[in-house]
VOLO-599992 format. One line per 4 residues: for each residue x, y, z of N, C-alpha, C. Coordinates in steps of 0.2 Angstrom, whole numbers. Layout:
% residues N
X/Y/Z/X/Y/Z/X/Y/Z ~ ...
***
This chain:
% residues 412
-152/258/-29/-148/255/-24/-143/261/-22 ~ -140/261/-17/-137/264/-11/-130/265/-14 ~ -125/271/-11/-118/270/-13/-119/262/-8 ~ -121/265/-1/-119/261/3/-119/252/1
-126/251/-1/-127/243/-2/-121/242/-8 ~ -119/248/-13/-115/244/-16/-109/242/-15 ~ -108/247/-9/-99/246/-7/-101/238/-4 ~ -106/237/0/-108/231/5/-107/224/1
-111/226/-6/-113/219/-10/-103/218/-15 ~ -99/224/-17/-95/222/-17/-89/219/-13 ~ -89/222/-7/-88/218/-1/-88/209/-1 ~ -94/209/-2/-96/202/0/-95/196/-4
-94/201/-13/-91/198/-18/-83/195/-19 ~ -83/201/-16/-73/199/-14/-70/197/-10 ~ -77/195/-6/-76/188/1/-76/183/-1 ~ -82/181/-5/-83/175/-7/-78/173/-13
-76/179/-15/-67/177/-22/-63/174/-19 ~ -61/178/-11/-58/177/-6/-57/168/-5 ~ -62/169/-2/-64/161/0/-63/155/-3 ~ -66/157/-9/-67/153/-15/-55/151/-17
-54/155/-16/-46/156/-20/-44/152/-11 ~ -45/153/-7/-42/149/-1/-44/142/0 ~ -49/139/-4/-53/134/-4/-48/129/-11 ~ -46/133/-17/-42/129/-21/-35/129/-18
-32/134/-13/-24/134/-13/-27/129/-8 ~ -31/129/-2/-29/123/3/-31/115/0 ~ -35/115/-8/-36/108/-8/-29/105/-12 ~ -27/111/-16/-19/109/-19/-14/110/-15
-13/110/-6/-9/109/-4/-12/102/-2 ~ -18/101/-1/-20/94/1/-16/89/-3 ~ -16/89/-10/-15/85/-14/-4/84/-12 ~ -4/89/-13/4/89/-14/7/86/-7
1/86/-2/6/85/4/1/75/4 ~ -3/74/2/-5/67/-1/0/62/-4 ~ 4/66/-11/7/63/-16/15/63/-10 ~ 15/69/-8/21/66/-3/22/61/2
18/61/7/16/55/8/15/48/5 ~ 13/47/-1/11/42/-5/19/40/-5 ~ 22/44/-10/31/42/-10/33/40/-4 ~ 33/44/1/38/43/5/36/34/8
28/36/8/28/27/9/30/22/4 ~ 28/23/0/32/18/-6/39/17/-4 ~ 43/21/-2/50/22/-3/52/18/3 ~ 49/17/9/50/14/14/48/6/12
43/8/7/39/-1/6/45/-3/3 ~ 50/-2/-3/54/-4/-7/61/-5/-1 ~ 63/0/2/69/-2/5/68/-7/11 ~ 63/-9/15/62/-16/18/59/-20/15
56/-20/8/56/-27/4/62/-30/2 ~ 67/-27/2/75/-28/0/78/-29/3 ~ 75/-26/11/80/-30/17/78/-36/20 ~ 69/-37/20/67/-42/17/68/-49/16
69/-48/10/72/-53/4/76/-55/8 ~ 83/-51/8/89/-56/10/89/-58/17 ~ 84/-58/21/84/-59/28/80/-67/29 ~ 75/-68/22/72/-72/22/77/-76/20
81/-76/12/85/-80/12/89/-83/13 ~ 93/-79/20/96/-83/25/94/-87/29 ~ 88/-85/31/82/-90/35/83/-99/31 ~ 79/-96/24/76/-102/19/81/-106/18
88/-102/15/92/-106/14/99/-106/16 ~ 99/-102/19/105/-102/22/106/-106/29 ~ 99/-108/31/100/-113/38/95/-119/37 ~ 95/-124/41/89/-129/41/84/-128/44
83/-121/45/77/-121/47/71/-120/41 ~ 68/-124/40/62/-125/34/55/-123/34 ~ 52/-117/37/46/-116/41/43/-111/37 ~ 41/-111/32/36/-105/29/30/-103/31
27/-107/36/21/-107/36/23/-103/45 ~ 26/-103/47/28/-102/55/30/-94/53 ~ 35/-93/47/37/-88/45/31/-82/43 ~ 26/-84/39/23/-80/37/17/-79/44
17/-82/49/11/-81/54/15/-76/56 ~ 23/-74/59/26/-70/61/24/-64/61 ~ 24/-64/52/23/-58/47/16/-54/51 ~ 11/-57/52/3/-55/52/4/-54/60
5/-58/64/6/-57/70/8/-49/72 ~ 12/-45/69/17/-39/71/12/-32/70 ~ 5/-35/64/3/-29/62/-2/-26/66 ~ -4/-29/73/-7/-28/78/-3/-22/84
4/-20/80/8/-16/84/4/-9/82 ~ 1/-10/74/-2/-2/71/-7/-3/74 ~ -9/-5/79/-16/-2/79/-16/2/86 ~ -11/3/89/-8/6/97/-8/13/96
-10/16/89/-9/22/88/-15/26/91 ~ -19/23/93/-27/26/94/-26/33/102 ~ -21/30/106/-22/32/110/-17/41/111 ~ -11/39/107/-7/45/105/-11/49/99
-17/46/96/-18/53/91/-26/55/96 ~ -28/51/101/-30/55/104/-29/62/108 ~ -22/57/110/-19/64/114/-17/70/111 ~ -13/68/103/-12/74/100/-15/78/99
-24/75/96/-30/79/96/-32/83/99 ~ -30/83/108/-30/84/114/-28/92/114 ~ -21/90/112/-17/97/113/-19/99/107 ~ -21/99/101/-22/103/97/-27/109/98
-31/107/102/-38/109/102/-36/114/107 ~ -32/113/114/-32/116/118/-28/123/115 ~ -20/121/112/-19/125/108/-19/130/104 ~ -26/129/100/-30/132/96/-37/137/101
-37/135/106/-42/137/112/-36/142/115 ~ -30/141/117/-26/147/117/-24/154/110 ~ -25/150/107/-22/157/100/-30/161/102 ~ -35/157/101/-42/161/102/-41/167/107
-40/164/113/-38/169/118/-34/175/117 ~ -27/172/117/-21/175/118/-18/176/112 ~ -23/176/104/-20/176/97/-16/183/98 ~ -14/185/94/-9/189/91/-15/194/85
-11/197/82/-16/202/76/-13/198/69 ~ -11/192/69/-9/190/63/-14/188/59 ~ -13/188/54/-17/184/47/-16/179/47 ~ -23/173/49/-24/167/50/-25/164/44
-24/159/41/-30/156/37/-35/155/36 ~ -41/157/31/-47/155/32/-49/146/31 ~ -45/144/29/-47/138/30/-39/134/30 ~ -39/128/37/-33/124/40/-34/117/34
-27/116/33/-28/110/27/-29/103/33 ~ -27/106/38/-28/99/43/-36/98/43 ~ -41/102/41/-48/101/44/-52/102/37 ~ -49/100/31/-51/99/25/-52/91/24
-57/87/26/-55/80/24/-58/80/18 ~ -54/76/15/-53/72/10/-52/66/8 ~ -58/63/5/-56/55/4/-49/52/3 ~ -48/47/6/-42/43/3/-43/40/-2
-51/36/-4/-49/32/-8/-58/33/-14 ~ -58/40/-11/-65/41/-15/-61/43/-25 ~ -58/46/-24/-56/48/-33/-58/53/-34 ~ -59/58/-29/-66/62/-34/-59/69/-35
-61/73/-40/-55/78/-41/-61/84/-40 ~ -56/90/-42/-58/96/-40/-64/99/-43 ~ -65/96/-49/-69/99/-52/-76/96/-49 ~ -76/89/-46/-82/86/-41/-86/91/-34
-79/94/-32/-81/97/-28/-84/106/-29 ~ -89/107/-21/-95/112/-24/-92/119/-18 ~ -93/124/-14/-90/125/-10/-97/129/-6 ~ -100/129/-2/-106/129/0/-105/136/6
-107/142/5/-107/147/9/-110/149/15 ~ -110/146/18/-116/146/26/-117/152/30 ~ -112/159/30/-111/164/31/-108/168/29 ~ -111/175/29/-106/181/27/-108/186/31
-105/188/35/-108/195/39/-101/201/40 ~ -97/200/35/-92/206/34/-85/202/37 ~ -87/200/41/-81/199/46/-79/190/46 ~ -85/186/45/-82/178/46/-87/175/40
-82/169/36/-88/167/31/-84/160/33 ~ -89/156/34/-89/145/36/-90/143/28 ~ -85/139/27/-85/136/20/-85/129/21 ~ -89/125/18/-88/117/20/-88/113/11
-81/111/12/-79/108/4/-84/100/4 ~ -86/99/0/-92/95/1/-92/91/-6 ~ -92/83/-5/-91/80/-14/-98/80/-16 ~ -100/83/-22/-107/81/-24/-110/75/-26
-103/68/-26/-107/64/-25/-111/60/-17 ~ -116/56/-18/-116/55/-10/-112/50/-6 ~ -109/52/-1/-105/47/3/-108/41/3 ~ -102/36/6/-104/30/5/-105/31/14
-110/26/14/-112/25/22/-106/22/27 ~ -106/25/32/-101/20/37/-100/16/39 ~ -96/12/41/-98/4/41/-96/5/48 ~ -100/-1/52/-100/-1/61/-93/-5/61
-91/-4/68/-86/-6/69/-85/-13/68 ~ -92/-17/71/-91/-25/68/-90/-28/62 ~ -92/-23/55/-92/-24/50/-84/-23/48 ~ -82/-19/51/-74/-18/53/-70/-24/54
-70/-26/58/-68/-32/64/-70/-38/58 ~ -75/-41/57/-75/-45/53/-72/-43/45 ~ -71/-38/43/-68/-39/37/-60/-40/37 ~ -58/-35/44/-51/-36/45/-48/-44/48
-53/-47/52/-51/-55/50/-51/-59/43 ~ -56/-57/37/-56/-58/32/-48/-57/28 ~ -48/-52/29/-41/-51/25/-36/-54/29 ~ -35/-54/36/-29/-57/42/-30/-66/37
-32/-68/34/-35/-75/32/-31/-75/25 ~ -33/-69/22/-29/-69/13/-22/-65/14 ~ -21/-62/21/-12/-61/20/-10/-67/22 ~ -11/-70/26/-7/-75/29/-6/-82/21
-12/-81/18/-10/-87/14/-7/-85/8 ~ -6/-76/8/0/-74/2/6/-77/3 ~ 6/-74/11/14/-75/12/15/-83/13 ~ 11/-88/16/12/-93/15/12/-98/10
8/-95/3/10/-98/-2/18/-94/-6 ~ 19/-90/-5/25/-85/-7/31/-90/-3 ~ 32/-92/2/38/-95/6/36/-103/4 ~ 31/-103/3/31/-110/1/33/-115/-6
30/-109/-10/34/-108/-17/40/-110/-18 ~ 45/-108/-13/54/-108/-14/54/-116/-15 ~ 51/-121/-11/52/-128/-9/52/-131/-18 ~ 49/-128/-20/45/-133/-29/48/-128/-34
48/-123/-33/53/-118/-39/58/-113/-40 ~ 59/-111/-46/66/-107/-42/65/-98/-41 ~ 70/-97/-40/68/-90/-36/67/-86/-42 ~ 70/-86/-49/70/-82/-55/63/-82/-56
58/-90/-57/52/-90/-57/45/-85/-53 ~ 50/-86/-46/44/-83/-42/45/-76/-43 ~ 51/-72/-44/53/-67/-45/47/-63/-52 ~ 46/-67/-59/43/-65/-61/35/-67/-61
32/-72/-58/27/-73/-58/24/-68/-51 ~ 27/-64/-48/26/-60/-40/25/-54/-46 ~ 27/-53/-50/25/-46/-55/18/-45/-57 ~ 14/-51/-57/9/-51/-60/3/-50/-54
7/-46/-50/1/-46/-45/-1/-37/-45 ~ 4/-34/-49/0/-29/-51/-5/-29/-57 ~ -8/-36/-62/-12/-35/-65/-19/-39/-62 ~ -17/-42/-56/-22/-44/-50/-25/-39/-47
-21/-33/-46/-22/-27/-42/-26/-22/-47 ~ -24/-24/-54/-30/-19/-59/-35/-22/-59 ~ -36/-29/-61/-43/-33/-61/-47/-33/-54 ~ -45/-34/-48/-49/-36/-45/-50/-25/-41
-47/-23/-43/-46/-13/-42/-53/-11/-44 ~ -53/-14/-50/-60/-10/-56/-67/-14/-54 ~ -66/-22/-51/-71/-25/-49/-75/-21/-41 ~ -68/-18/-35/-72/-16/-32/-71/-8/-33
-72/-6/-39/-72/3/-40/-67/6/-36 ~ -61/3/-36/-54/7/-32/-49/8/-38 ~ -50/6/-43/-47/7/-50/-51/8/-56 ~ -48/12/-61/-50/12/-65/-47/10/-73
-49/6/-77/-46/4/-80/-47/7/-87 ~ -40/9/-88/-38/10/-95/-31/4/-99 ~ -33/8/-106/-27/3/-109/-21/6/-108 ~ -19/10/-108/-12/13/-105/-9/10/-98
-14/8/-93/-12/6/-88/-8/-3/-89 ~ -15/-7/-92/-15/-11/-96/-5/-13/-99 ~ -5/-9/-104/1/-9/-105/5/-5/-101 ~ 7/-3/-96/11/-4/-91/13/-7/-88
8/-11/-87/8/-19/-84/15/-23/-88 ~ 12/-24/-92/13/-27/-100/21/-25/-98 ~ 24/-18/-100/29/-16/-101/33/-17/-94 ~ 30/-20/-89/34/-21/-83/34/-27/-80
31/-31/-83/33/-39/-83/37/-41/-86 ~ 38/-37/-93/44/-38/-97/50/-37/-95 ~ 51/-32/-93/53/-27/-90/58/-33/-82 ~ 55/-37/-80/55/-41/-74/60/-49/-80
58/-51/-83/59/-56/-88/66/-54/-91 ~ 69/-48/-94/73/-47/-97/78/-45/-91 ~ 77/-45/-85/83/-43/-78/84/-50/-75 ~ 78/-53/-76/79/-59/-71/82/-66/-75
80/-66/-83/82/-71/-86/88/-70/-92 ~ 94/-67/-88/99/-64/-94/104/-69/-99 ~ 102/-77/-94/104/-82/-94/103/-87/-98 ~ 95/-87/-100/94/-89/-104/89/-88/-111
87/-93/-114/85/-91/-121/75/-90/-119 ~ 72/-88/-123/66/-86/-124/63/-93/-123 ~ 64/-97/-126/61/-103/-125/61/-107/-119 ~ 68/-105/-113/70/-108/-111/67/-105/-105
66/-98/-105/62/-94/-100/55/-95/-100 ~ 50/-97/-105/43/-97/-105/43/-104/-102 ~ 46/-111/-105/47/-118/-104/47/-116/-97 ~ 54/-112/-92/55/-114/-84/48/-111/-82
46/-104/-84/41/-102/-79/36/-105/-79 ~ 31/-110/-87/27/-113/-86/27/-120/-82 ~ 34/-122/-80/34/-127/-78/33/-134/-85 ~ 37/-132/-89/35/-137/-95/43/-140/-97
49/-138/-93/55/-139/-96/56/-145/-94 ~ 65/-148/-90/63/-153/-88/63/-153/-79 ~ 59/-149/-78/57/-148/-71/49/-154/-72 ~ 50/-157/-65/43/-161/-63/37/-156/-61
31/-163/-60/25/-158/-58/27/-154/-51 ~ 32/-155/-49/31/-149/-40/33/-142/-46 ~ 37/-142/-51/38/-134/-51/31/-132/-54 ~ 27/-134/-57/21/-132/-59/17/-130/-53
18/-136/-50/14/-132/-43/18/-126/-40 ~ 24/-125/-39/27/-121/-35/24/-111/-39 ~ 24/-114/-46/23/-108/-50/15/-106/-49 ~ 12/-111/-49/6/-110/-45/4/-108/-39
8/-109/-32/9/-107/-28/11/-97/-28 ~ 14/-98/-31/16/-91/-33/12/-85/-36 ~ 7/-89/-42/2/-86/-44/-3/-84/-39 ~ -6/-89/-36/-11/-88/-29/-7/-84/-24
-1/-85/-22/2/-77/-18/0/-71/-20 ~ 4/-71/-27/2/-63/-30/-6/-59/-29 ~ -9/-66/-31/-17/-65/-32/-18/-62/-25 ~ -16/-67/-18/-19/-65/-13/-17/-57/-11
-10/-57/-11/-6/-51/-10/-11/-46/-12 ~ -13/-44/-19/-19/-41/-24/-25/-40/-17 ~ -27/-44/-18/-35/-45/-13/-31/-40/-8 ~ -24/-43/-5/-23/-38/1/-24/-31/3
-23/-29/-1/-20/-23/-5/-27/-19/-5 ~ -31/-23/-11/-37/-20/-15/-44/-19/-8 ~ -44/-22/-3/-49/-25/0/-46/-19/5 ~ -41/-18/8/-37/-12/14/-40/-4/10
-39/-2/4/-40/2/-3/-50/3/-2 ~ -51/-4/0/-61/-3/-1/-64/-2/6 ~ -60/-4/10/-60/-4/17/-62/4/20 ~ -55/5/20/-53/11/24/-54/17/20
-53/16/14/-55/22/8/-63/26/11 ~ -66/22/14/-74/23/16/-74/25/21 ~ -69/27/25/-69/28/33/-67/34/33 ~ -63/37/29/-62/45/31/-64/50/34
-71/49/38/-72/53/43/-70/48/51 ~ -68/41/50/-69/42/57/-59/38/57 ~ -55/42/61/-49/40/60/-49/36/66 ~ -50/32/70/-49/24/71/-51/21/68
-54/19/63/-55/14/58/-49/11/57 ~ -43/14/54/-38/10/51/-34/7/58 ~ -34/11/64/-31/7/68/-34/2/70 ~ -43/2/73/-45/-4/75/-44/-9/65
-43/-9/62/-43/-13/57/-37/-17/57 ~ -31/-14/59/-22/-17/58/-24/-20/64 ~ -27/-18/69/-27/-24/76/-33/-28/76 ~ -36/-29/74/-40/-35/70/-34/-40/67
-32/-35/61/-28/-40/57/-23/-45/61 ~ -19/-41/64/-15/-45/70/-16/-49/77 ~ -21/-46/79/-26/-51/82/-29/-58/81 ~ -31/-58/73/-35/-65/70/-29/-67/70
-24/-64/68/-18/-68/63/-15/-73/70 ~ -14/-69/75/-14/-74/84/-19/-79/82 ~ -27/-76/83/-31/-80/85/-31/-87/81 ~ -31/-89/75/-33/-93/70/-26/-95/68
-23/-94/68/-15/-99/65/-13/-102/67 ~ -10/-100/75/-9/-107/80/-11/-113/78 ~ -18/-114/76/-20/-121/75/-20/-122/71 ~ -20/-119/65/-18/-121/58/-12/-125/57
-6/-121/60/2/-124/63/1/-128/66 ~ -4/-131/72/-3/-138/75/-6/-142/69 ~ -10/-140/65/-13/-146/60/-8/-147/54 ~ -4/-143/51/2/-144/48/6/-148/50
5/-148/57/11/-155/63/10/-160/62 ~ 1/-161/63/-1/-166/66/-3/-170/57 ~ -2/-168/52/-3/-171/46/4/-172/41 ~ 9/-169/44/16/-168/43/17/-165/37
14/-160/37/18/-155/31/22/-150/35 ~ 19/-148/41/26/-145/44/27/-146/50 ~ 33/-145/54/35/-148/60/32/-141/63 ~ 31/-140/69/29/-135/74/34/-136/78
39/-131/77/45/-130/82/47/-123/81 ~ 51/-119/85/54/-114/85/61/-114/84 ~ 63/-109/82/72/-113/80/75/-111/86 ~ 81/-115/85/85/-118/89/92/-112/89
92/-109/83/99/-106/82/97/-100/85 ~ 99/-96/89/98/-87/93/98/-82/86 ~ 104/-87/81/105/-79/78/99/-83/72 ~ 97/-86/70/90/-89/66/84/-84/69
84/-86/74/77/-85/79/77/-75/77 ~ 82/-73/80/86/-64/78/82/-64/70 ~ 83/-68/67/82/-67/57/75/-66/58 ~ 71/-73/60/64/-74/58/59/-68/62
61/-67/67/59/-60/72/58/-52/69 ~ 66/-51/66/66/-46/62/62/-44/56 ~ 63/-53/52/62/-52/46/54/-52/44 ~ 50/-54/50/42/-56/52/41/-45/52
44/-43/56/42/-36/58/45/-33/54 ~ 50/-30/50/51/-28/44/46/-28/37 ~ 43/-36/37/41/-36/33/31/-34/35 ~ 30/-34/41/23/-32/41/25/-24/42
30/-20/43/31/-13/43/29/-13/34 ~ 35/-17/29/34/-16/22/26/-15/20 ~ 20/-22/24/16/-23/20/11/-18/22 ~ 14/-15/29/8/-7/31/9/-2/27
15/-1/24/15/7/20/14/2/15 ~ 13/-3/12/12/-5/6/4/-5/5 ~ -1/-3/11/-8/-1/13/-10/5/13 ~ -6/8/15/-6/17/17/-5/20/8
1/18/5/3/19/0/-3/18/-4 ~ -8/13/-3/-12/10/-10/-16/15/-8 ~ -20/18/-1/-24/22/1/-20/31/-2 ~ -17/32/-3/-15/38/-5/-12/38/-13
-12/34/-14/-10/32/-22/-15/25/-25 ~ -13/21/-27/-20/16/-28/-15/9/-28 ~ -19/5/-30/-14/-3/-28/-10/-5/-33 ~ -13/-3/-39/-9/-3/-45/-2/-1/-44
-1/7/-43/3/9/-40/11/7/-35 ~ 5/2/-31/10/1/-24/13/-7/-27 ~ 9/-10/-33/11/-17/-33/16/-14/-39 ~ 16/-11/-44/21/-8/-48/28/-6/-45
26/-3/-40/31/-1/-37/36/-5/-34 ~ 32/-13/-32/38/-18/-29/41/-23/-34 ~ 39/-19/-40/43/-23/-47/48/-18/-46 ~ 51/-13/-45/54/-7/-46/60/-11/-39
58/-13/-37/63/-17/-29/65/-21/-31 ~ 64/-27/-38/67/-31/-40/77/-30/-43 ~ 76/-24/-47/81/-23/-51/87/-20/-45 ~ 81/-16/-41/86/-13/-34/89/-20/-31
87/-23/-29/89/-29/-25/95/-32/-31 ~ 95/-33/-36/100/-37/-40/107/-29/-39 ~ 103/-25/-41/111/-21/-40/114/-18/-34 ~ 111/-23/-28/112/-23/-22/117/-27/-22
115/-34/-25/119/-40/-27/126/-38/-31 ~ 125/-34/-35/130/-32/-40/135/-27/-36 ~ 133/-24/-30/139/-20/-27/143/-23/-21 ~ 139/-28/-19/140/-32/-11/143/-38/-13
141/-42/-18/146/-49/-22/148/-47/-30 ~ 150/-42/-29/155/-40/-37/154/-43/-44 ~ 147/-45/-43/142/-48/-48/140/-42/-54 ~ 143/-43/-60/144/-38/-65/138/-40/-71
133/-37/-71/128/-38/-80/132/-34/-84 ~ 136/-38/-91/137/-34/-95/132/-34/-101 ~ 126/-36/-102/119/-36/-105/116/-30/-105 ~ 116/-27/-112/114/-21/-113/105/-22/-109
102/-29/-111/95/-29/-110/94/-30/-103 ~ 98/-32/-99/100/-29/-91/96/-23/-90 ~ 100/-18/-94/97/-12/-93/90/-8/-96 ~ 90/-13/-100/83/-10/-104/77/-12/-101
78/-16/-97/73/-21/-94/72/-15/-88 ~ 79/-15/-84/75/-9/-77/75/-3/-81 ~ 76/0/-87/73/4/-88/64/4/-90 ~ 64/0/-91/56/-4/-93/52/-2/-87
56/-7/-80/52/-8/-76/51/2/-71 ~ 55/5/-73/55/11/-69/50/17/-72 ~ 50/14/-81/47/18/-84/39/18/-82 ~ 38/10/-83/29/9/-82/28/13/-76
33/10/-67/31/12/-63/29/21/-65 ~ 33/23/-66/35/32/-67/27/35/-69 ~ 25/30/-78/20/31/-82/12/30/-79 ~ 12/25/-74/6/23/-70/5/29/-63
11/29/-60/9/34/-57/8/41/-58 ~ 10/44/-64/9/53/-65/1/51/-69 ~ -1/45/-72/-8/44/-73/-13/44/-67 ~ -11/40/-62/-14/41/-55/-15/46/-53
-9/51/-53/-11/58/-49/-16/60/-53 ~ -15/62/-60/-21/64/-64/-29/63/-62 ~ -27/56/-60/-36/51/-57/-39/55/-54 ~ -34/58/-47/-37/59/-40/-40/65/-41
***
């Protein structure tokens, strides 16, 4: 062998080191600029499920207007605003490319990257970590080497846009009947109840997670759960005794059969919320190569939610379980308006979030907004917990959320 071949074959070895080292710093920017993202949606899910709240319950009880079923159509109706993104991330595209077709031109002598972390995809909702991935060398000729990050296991196939469209009316069918059993709940039970029975929709969010392979279960997660329903029980019931708590939430104290039902109600919310969640996670997670998928999906969602509720609302009329009317009050009408689009803003980063983090994750996270909303209560009406288990309790609930998601990032 030649000086020369060896200086060439060393060369091409320290191209490929090269490569190989720009191919982990761009998949660990991936990851870190994912998990930021992930939070920041969270954080947005939390600060309008709080505002939320209190928007509803001046709606519920603070006026006669009595309409949960009108309320919660609101809510689905709005998330047809997300899907109007198609034509501005066209455009951006637009300029990117021309932009990049300029530096080509008219680049500079600068040190580019070998590889853009914008043109690394990577699954949202695949799991697969670093060590799954393979890194495939297509060229080397001294001067340009094409690297394509590739998961070794096989992609799941794409699913056609009909397949789309009908699942996204599927789901527009199970949010409506979370939020509709969730408002309907108030009527038969009390708020402390649904407060913790709406916690257990993160252990809906494990079970039906692991059923369709968007979760993985372990027992630490498990007790998570565990430790953050507790967690939810010792902030919400400081008032009264053990017995007194299991008796009101089971409906066995001296509440009638509507609180059983109402508690039931609430249990099927959380369940559907779960399905919401878990199904957006199975959905869109498989679509990572074609970015309108999730838009055409949110305008499905909010589309069926128009097309199919109207008549469900005249058939509540016409059988008298609810009046079809619209309120009468300006500043009502201002609440239920707001509080419909705040809360499909909430329930979108609470999708995004499950997609970038997992649903485990994002329903943990809306026990964490319980404790915040009471100490909202506690600064705005001078409402004082002097109960050390006050504070044990949202240490509880902050702890699980904290301990499930540094396990999550581990997952991905």
């Amino acid at each position: 062998m030649t000086p020369e071949s060896n200086i060439e074959t060393s060369t091409t070895d320290a191209t490929v080191e090269q490569i190989r080292k720009e191919a982990a710093r761009v998949s660990a920017l991936k990851k870190r600029r994912r998990w930021l993202k992930g939070f920041l949606c969270l954080l947005v899910l939390v600060i309008t499920w709080v505002i939320t709240v209190q928007l509803a319950n001046m709606v519920m009880k603070g006026s006669d207007y009595d309409h949960p079923l009108f309320v919660a159509a609101i809510d689905g109706m709005f998330f047809v605003i997300f899907g109007g993104r198609m034509p501005f991330r066209a455009l951006k595209y637009g300029f990117r490319i021309f932009f990049r077709r300029l530096h080509v031109l008219f680049g500079t002598s600068e040190s580019v990257p070998l590889l853009d972390p914008d043109d690394t995809r990577v699954s949202y909702g695949s799991g697969v970590s670093d060590d799954d991935f393979s890194s495939n060398i297509d060229k080397i000729d001294g001067k340009t080497a094409v690297v394509h990050v590739r998961s070794v296991e096989s992609e799941p196939k794409p699913l056609r846009t009909g397949n789309i469209v009908t699942m996204g009316a599927v789901i527009a069918f199970i949010y409506f009947i979370s939020g509709a059993c969730a408002t309907t709940a108030l009527k038969y039970t009390s708020g402390s109840n649904e407060t913790v029975l709406s916690t257990t929709s993160s252990l809906f969010s494990l079970v039906l997670g692991v059923l369709f392979s968007v979760e993985k279960f372990t027992w630490s997660k498990l007790a998570a759960i565990a430790t953050s329903i507790c967690g939810i029980c010792l902030v919400t019931f400081l008032d009264k005794t053990t017995s007194e708590m299991v008796m009101g939430v089971l409906g066995l104290g001296s509440a009638s059969l509507e609180a059983v039902l109402g508690n039931f109600l609430c249990l099927l919310a959380a369940m559907a919320y779960s399905g919401f969640l878990v199904l957006m996670k199975w959905m869109l997670g498989r679509q990572e190569k074609s970015k309108d998928c999730d838009a055409i999906m949110y305008t499905t969602l909010g589309l069926s939610t128009i097309a199919f509720v109207p008549p469900l609302l005249f058939l509540a009329d016409l059988f008298g379980v609810e009046e079809f009317s619209f309120p009468h009050d300006p500043k009502i009408f201002a609440a239920v308006f707001f509080c419909g689009l705040l809360n499909a803003v909430s329930d979108y980063c609470a999708s995004v979030a499950s997609l970038l983090t997992s649903p485990l994750v994002t329903s943990l996270s809306l026990s964490t907004a319980i404790p915040l909303s009471m100490i909202c209560d506690s600064f705005f009406f001078q409402t004082v917990h002097i109960s050390p288990w006050y504070y044990v309790g949202i240490l509880m609930i902050f702890t699980s959320f904290v301990f499930t998601s540094v396990e999550d990032e581990s997952e991905q």
